[in-house]
ZAMI-528394 format. One record per atom (N, C-alpha, C): chain; x, y, z; residue in three letters. Coordinates in steps of 0.05 Angstrom, whole numbers, always signed. Layout:
REM ZAMI-528394
+----+--------+--------+--------+-----+
| ch |     px |     py |     pz |  aa |
+----+--------+--------+--------+-----+
|  A |      X |      Y |      Z | ALA |
...
+----+--------+--------+--------+-----+
//
This chain:
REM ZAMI-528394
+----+--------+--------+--------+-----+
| ch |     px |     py |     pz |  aa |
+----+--------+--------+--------+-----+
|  A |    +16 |    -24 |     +0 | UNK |
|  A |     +0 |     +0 |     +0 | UNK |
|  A |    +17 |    +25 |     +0 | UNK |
|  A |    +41 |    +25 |    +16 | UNK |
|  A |    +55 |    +50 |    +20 | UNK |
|  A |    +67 |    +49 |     -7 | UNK |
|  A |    +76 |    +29 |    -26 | UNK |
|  A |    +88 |    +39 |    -53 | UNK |
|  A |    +70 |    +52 |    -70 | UNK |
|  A |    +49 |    +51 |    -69 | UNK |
|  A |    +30 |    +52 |    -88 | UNK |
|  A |    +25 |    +87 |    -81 | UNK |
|  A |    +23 |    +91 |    -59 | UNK |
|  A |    +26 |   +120 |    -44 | UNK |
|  A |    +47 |   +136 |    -51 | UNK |
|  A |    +79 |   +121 |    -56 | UNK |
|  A |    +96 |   +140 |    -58 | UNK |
|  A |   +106 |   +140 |    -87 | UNK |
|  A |    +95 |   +127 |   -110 | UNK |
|  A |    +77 |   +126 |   -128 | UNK |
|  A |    +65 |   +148 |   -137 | UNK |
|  A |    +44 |   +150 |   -129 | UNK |
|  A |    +28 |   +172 |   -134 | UNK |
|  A |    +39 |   +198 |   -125 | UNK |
|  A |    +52 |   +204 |   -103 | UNK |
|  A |    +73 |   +234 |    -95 | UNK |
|  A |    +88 |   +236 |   -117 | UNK |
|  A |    +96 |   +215 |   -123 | UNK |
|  A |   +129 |   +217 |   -147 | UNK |
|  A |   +113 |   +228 |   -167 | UNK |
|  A |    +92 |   +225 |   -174 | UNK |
|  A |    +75 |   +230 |   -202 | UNK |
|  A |    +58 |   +259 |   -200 | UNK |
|  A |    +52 |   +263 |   -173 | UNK |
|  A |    +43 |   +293 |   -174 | UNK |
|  A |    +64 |   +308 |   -169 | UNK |
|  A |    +94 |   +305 |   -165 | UNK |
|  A |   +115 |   +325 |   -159 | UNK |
|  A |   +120 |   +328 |   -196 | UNK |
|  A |   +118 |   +306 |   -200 | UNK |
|  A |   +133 |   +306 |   -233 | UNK |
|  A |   +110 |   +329 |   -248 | UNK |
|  A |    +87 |   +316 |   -243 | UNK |
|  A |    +61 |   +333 |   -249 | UNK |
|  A |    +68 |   +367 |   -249 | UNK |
|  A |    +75 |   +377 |   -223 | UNK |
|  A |    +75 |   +398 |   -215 | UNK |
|  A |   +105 |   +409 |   -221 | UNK |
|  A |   +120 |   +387 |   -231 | UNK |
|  A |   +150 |   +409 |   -242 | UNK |
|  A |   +144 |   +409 |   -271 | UNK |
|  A |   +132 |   +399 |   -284 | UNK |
|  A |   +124 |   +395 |   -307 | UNK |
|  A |   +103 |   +424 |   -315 | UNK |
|  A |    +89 |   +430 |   -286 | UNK |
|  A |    +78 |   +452 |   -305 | UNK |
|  A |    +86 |   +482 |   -290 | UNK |
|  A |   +115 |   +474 |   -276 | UNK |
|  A |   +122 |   +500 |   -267 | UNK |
|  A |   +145 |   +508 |   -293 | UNK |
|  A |   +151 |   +491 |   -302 | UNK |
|  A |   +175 |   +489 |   -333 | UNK |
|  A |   +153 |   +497 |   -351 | UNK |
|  A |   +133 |   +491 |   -359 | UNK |
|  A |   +112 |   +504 |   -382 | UNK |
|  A |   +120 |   +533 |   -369 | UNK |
|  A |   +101 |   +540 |   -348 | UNK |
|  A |   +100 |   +571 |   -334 | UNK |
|  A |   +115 |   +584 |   -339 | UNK |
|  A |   +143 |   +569 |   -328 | UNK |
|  A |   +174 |   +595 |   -337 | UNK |
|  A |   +178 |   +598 |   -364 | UNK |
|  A |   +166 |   +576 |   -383 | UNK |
|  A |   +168 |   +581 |   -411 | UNK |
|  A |   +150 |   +610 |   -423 | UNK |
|  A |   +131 |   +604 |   -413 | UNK |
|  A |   +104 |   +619 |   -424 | UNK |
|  A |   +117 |   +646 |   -408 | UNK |
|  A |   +118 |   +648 |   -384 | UNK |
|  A |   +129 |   +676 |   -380 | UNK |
|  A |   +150 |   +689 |   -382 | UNK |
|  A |   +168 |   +671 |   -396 | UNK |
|  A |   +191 |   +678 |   -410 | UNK |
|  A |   +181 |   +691 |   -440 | UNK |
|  A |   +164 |   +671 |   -448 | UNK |
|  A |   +164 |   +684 |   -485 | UNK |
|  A |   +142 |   +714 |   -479 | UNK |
|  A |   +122 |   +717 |   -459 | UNK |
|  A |   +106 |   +738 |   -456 | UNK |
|  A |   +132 |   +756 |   -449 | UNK |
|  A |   +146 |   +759 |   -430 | UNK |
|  A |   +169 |   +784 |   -421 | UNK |
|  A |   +181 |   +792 |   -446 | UNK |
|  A |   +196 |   +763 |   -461 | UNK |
|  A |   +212 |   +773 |   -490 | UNK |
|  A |   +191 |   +784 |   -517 | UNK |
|  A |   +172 |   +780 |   -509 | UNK |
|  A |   +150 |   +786 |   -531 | UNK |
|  A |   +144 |   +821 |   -528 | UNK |
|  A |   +138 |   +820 |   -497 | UNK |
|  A |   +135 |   +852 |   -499 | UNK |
|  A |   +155 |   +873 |   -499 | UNK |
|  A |   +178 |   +855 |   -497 | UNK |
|  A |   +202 |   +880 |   -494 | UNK |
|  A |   +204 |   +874 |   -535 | UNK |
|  A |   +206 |   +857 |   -542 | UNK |
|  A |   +200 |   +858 |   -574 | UNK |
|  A |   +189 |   +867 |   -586 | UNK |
|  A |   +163 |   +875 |   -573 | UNK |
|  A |   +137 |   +894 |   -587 | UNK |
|  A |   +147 |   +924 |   -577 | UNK |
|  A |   +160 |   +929 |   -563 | UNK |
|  A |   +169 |   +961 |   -559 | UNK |
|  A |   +193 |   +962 |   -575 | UNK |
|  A |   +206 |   +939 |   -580 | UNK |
|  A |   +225 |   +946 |   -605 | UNK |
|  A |   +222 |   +953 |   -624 | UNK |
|  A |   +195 |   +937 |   -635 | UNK |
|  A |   +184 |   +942 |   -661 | UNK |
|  A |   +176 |   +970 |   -662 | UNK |
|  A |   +154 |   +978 |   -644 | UNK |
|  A |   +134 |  +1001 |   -639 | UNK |
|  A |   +168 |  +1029 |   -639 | UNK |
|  A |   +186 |  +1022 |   -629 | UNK |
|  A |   +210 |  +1046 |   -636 | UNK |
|  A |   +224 |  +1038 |   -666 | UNK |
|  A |   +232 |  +1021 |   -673 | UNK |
|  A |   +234 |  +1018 |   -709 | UNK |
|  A |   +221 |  +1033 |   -725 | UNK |
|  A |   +188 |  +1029 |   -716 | UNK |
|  A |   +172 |  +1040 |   -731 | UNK |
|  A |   +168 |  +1072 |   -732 | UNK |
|  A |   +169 |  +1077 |   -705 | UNK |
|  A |   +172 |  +1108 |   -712 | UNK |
|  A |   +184 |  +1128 |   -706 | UNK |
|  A |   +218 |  +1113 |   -698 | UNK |
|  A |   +251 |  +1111 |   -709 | UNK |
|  A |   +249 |  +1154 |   -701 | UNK |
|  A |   +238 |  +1141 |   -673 | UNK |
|  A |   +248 |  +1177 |   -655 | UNK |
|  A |   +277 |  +1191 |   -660 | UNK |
|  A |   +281 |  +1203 |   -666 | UNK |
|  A |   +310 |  +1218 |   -669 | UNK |
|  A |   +328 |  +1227 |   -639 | UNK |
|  A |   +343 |  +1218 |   -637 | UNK |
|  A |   +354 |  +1224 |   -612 | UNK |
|  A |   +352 |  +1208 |   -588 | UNK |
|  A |   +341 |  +1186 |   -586 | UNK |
|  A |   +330 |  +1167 |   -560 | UNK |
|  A |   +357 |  +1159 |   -554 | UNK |
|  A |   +366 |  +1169 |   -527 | UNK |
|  A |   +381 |  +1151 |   -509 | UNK |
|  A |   +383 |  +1126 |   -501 | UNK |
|  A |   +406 |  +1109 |   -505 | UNK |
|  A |   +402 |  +1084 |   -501 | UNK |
|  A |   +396 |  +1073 |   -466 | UNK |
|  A |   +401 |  +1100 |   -443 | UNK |
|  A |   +392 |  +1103 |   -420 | UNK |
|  A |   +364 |  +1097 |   -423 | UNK |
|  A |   +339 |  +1112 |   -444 | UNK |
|  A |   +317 |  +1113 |   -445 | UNK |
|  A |   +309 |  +1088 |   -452 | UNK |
|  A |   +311 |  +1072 |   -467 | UNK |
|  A |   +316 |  +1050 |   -482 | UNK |
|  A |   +320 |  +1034 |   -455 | UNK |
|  A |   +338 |  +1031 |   -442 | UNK |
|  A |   +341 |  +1008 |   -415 | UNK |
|  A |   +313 |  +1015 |   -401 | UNK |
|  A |   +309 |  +1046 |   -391 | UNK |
|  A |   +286 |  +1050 |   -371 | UNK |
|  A |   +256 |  +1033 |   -385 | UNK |
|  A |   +250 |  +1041 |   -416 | UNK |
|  A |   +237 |  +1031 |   -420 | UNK |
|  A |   +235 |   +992 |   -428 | UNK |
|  A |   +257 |   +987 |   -428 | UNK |
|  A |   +257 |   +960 |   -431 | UNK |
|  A |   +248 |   +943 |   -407 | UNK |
|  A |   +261 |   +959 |   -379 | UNK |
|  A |   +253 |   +944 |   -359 | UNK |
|  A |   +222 |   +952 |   -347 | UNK |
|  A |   +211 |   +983 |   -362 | UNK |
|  A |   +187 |   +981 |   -351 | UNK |
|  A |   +158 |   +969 |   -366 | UNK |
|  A |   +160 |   +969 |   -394 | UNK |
|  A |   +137 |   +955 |   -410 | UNK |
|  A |   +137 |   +924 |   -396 | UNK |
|  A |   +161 |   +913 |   -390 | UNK |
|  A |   +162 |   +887 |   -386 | UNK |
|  A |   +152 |   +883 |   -362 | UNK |
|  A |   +152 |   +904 |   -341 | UNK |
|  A |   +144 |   +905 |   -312 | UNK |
|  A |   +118 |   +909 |   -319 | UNK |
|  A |   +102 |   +928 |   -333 | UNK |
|  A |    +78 |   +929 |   -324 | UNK |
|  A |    +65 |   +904 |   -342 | UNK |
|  A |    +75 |   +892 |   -361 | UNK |
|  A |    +51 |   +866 |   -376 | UNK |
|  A |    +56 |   +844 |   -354 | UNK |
|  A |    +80 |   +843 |   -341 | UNK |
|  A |    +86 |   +819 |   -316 | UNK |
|  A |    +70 |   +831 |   -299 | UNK |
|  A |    +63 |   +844 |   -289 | UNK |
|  A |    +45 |   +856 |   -258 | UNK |
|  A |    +19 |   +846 |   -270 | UNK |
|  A |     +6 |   +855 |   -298 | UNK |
|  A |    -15 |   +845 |   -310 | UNK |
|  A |    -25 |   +817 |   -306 | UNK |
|  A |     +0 |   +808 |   -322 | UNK |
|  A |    -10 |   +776 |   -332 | UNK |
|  A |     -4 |   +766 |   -296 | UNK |
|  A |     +3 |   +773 |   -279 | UNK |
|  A |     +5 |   +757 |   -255 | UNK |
|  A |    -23 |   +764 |   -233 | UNK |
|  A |    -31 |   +789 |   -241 | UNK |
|  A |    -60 |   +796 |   -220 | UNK |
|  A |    -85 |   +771 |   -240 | UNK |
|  A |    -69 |   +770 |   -260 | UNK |
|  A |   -103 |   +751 |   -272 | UNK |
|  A |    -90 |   +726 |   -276 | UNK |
|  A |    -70 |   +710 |   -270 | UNK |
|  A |    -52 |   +687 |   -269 | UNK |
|  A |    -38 |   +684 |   -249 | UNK |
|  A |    -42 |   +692 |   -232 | UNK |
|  A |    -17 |   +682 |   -201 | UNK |
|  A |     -2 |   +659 |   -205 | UNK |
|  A |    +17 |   +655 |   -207 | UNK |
|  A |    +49 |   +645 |   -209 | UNK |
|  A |    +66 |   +656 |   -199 | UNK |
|  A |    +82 |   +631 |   -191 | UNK |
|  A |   +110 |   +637 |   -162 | UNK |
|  A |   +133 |   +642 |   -188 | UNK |
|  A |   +117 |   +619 |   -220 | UNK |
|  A |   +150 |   +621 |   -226 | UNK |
|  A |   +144 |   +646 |   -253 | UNK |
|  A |   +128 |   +658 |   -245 | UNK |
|  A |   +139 |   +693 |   -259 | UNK |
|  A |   +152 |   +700 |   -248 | UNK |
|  A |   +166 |   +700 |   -226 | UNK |
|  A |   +180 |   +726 |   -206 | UNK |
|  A |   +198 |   +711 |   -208 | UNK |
|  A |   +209 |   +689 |   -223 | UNK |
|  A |   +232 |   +674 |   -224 | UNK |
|  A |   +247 |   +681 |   -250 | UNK |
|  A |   +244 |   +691 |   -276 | UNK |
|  A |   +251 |   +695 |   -304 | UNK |
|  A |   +272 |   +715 |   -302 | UNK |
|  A |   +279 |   +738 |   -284 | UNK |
|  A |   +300 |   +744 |   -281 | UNK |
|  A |   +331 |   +731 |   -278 | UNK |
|  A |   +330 |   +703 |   -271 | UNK |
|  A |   +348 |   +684 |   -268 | UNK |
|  A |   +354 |   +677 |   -301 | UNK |
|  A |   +331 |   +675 |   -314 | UNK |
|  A |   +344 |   +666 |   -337 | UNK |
|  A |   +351 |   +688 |   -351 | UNK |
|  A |   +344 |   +722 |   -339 | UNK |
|  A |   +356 |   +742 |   -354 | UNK |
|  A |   +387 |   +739 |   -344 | UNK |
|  A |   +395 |   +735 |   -325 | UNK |
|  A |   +422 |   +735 |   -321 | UNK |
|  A |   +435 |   +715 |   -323 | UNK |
|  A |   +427 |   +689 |   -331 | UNK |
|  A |   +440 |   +673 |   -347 | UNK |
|  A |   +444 |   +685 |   -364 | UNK |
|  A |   +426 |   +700 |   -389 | UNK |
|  A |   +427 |   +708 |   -413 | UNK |
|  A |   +456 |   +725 |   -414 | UNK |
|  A |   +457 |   +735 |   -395 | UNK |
|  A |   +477 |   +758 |   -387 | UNK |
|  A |   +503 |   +751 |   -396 | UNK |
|  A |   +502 |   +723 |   -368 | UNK |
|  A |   +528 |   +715 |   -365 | UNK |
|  A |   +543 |   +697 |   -392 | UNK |
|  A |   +518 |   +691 |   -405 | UNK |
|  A |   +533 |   +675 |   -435 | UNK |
|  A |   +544 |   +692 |   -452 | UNK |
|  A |   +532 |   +726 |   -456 | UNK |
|  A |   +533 |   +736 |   -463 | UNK |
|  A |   +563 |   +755 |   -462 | UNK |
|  A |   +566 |   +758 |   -440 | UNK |
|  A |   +589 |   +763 |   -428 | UNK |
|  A |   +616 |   +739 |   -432 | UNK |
|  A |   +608 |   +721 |   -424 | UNK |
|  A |   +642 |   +700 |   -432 | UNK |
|  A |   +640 |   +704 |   -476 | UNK |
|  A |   +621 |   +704 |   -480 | UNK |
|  A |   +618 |   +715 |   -508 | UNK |
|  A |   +648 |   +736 |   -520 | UNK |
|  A |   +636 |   +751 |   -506 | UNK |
|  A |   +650 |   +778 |   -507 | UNK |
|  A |   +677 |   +775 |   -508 | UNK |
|  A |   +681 |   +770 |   -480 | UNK |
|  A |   +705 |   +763 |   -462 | UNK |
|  A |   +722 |   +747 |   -482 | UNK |
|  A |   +710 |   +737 |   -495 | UNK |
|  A |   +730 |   +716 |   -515 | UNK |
|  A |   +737 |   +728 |   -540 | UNK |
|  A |   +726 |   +751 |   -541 | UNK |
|  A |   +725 |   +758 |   -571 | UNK |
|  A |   +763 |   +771 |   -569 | UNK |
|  A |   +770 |   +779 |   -593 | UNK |
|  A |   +792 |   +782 |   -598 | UNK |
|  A |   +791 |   +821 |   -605 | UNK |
|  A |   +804 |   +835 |   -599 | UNK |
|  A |   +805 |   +858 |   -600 | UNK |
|  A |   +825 |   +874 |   -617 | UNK |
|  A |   +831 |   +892 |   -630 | UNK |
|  A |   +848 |   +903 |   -655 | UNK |
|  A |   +823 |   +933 |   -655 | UNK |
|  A |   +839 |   +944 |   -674 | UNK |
|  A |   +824 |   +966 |   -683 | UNK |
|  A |   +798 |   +966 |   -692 | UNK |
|  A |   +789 |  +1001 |   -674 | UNK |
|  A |   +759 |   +995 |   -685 | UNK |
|  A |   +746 |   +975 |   -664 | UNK |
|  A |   +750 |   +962 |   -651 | UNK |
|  A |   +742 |   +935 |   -640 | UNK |
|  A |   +756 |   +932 |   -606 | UNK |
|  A |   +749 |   +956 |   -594 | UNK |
|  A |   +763 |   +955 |   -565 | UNK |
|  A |   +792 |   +947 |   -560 | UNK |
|  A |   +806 |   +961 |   -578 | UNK |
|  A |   +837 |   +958 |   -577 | UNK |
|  A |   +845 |   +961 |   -549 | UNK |
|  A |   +863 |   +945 |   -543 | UNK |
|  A |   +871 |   +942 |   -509 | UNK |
|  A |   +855 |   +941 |   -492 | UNK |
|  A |   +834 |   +931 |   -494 | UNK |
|  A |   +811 |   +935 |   -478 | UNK |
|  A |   +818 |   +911 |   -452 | UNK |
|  A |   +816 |   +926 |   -423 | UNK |
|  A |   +811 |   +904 |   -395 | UNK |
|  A |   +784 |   +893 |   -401 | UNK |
|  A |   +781 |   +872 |   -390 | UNK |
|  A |   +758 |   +856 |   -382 | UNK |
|  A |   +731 |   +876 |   -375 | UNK |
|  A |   +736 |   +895 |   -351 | UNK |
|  A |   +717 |   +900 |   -347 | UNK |
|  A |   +705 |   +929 |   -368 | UNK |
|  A |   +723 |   +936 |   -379 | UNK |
|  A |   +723 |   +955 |   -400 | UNK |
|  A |   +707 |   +947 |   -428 | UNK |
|  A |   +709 |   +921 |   -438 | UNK |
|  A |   +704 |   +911 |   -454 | UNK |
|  A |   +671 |   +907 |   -458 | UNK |
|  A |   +668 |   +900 |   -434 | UNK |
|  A |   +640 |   +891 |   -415 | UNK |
|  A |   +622 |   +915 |   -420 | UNK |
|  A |   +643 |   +931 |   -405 | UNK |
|  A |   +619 |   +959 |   -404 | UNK |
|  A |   +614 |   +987 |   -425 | UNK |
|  A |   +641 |   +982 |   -447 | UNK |
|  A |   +628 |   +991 |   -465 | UNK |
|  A |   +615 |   +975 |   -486 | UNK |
|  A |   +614 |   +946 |   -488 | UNK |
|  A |   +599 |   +932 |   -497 | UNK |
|  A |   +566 |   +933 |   -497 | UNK |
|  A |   +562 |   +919 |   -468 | UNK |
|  A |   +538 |   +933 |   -455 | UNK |
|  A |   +522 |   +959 |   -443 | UNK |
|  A |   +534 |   +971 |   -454 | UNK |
|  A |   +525 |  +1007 |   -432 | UNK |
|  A |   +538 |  +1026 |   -457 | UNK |
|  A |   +550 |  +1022 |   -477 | UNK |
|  A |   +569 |  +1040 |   -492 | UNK |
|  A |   +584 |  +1064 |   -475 | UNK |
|  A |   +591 |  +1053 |   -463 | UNK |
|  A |   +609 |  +1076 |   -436 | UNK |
|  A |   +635 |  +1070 |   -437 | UNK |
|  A |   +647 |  +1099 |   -438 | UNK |
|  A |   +643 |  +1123 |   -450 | UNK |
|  A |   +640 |  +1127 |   -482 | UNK |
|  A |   +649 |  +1102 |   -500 | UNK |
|  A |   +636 |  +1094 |   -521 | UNK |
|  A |   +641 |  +1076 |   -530 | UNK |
|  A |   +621 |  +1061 |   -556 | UNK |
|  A |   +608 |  +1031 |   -553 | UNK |
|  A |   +651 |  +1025 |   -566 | UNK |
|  A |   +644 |   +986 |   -558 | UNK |
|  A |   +671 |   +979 |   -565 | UNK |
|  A |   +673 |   +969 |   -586 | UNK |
|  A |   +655 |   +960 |   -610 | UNK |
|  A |   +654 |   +965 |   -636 | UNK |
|  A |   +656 |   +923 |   -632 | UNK |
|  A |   +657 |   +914 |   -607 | UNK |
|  A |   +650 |   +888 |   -611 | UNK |
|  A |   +616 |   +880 |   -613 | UNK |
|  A |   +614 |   +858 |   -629 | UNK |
|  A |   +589 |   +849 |   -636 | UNK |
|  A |   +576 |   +868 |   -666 | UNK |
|  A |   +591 |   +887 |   -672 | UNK |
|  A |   +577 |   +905 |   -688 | UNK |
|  A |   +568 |   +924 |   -671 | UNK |
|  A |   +571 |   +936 |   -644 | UNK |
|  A |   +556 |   +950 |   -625 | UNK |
|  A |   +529 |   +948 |   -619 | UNK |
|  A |   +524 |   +918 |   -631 | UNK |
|  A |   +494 |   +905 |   -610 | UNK |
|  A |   +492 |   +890 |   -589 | UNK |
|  A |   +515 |   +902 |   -574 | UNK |
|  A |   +509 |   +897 |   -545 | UNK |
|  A |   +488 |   +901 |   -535 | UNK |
|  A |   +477 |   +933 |   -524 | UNK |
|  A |   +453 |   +927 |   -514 | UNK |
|  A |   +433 |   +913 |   -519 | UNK |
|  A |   +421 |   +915 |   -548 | UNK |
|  A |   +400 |   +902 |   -561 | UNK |
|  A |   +407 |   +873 |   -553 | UNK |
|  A |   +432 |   +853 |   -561 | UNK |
|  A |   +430 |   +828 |   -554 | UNK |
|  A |   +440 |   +819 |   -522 | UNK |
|  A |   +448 |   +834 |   -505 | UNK |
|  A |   +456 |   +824 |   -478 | UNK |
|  A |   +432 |   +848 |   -459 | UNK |
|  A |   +439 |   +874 |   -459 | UNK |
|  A |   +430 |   +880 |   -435 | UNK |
|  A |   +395 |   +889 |   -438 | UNK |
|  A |   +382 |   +891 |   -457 | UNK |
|  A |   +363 |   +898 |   -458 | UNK |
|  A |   +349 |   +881 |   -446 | UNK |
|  A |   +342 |   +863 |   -469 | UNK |
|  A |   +330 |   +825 |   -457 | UNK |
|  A |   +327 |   +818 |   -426 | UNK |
|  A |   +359 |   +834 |   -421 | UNK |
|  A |   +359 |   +817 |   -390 | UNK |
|  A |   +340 |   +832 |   -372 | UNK |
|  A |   +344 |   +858 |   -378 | UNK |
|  A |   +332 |   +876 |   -369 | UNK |
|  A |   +312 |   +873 |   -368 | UNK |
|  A |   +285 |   +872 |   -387 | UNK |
|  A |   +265 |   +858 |   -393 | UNK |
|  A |   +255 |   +835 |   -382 | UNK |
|  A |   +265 |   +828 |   -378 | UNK |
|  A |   +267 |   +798 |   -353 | UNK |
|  A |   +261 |   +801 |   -333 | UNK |
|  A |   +280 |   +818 |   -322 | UNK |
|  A |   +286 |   +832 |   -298 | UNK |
|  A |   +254 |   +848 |   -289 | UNK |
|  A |   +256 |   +858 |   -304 | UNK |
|  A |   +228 |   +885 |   -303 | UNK |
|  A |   +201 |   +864 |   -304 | UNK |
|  A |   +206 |   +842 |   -320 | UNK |
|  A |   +181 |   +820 |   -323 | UNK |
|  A |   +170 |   +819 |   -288 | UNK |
|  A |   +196 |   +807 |   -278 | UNK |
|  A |   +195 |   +787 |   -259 | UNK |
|  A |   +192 |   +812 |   -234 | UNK |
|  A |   +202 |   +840 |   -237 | UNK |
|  A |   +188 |   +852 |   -213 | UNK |
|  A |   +167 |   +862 |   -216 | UNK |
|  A |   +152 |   +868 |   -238 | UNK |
|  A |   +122 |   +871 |   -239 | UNK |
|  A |   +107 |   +847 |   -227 | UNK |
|  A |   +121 |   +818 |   -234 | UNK |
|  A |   +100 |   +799 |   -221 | UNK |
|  A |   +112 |   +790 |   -195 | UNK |
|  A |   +123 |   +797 |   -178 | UNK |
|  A |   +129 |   +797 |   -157 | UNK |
|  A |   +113 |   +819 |   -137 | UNK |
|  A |   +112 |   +841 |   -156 | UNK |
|  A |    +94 |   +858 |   -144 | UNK |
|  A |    +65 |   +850 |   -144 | UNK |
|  A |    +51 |   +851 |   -167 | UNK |
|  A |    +28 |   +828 |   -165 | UNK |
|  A |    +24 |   +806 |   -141 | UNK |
|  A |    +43 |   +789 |   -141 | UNK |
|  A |    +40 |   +770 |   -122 | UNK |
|  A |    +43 |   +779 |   -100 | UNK |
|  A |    +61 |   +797 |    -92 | UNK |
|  A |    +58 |   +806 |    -56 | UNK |
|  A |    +34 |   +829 |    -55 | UNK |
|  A |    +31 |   +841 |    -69 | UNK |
|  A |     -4 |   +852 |    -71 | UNK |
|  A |    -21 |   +836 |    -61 | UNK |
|  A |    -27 |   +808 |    -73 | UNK |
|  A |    -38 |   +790 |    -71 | UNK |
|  A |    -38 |   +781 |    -47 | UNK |
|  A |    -22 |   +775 |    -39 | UNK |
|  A |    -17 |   +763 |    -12 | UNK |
|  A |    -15 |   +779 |    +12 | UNK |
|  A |    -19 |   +802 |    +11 | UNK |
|  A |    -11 |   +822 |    +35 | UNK |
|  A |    -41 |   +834 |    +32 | UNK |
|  A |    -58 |   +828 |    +16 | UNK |
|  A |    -87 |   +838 |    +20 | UNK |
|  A |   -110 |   +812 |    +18 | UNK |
|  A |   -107 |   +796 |    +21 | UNK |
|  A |   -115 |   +763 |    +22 | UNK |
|  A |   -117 |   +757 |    +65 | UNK |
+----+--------+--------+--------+-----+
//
């Protein structure tokens, strides 16, 4: 009788990691979707002058408010978790870099942490590695992640602090 019991636990744990891996999926492609759709929505009508400062603020806040959204009408623990995979994204992104080879045009003599940060941040200016789509391919995304997962963290302790 007790196998048959621990059995059935083994099968609702599997059950329930099974659809916390869907969840982090689905609220992974909603975070990258909406920080995508404000990419598009600025392509399209290609403002003159936008700071790539503006560009981070807004990356991490469209993504914050559709995560606060989708979590007041979906409550999930593992929305407030997708920031982890923004900083994975980071860190691949970063030994990326780190490996790349440098010459002119292309962060000549560049330190490690130099490389990094005008890569990602163009500070004090971009390092001409990746083509200078650093932000767009490392720090925005993550950012977006980031901003996902504290809109639905906020949602959820809303939730729970007025419950």
């Amino acid at each position: 009788m007790e196998s048959l019991l621990d059995g059935d636990g083994e099968e609702q744990r599997v059950s329930k990691l099974s659809r916390q891996a869907l969840w982090f999926l689905i609220h992974t492609v909603i975070a990258l979707a909406s920080w995508l759709a404000l990419m598009l929505v600025g392509y399209a009508l290609n403002p003159p002058g936008v700071s790539q400062t503006l560009i981070l603020i807004l990356s991490i806040f469209v993504p914050l408010v559709v995560g606060h959204f989708v979590t007041r009408f979906h409550p999930d623990d593992m929305a407030a978790a997708v920031w982890l995979l923004g900083l994975i994204w980071l860190l691949i992104i970063s030994l990326w870099i780190l490996d790349m080879p440098t010459g002119p045009n292309q962060c000549f003599q560049c330190d490690a942490t130099e490389k990094l940060s005008r890569t990602f941040f163009s500070l004090p200016k971009p390092s001409g590695l990746i083509d200078n789509d650093g932000p767009f391919l490392g720090t925005w995304p993550a950012a977006a992640l980031l901003g996902y997962s504290i809109g639905a963290w906020l949602a959820l302790h809303h939730r729970r602090s007025s419950a």
